[in-house]
N, C-alpha and C positions, 0 to 999 in steps of 0.2 A: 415570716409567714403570719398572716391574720388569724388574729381569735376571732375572729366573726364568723355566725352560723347563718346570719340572715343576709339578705342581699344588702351589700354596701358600697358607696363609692367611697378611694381613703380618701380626704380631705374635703369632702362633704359636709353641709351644712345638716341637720334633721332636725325636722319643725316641732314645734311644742302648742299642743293645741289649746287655743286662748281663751277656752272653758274648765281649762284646767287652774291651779292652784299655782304652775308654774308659769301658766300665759298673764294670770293676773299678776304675776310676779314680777312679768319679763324677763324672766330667763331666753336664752338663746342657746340652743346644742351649736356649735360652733366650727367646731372640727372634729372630724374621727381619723386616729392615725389606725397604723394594724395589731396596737396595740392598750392604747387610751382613747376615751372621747373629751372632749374638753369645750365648755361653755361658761356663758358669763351671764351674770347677774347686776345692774344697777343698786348703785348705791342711794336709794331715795327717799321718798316720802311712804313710798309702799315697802320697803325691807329697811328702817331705820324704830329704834327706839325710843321712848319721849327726851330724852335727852341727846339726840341724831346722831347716833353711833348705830354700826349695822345691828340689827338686830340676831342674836346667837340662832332664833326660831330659822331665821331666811336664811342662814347659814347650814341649814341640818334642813331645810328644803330643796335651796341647791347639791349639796351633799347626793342627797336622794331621789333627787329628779337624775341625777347624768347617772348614778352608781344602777338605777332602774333601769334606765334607756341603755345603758353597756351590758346591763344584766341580761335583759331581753333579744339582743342582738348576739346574743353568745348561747341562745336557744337555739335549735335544728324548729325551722317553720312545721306551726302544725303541731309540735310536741308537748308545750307547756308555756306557763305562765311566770313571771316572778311578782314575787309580795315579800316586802320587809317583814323580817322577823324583829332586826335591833339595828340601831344608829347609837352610835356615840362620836361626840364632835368633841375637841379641847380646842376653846377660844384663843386665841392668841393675840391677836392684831387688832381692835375696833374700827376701821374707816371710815369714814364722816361724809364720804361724796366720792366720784366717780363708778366707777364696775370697779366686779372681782370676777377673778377669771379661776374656775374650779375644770382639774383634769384628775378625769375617774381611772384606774386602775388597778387590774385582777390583783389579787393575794392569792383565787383558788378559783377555780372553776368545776366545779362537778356536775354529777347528773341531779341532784337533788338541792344543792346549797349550793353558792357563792358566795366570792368574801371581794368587795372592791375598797381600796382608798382612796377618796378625794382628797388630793391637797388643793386648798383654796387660797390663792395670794391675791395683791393689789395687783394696782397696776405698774406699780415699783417693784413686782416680785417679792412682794415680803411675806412673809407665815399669816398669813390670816386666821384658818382655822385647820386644822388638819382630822379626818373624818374617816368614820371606818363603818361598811355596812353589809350587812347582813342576809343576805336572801333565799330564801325559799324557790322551786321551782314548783308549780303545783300542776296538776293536770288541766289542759284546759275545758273540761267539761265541768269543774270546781271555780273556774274563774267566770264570774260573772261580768263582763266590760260594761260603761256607762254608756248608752246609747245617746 
């Protein structure tokens, strides 16, 4: 059965808008099962380090871009909002090039908090970063969205 509260199709793509932090990233939401979402992130010149290793920051972006958009989807429409309270990520793997492929999934779902983990690998399937986040649901008359 799906944890999803918002309308979804499973295996759906969900777009990332490219005035966002995650469009100039190039993230991509990739798929959504009924019980993870899962997208990818480029390994470049825009998520790399001075020394071209992924950078840990684009790692705890991605983290929090899918663990957001699963957050949000596991709202009842109309009800609320989610906002990061905490992200913690442990590095693991540094990749040099290609994508990495991050799939978000529940630890807790409540009416007020949620707990999702992102495990993030290559595209070898290796441990790249493994991530844990934290969210608030807030009323949406408290959320202000970007126009």
């Amino acid at each position: 059965m799906s944890i999803w509260k918002q309308p979804v199709t499973i295996g759906q793509e969900w777009p990332i808008p490219q005035n966002s932090l995650g469009g100039h990233l190039g993230l991509k939401v990739t798929e959504i099962g009924v019980d993870y979402l899962r997208g990818t992130m480029p390994v470049d010149h825009r998520t790399v380090q001075p020394f071209g290793r992924l950078h840990g920051g684009a790692s705890c972006v991605l983290a929090e871009e899918l663990g957001s958009i699963a957050a949000f989807l596991c709202i009842p429409p109309g009800t609320g909002a989610p906002v990061g309270l905490d992200i913690n990520a442990n590095h693991i793997r540094p990749p040099t090039s290609g994508i990495v492929i991050g799939t978000a999934r529940p630890l807790h779902i409540g009416r007020s908090t949620q707990v999702w983990e992102i495990r993030i690998v290559d595209e070898q399937d290796r441990l790249v970063c493994i991530s844990r986040l934290t969210v608030s649901v807030i009323a949406l008359d408290k959320a202000k969205p970007v126009a």
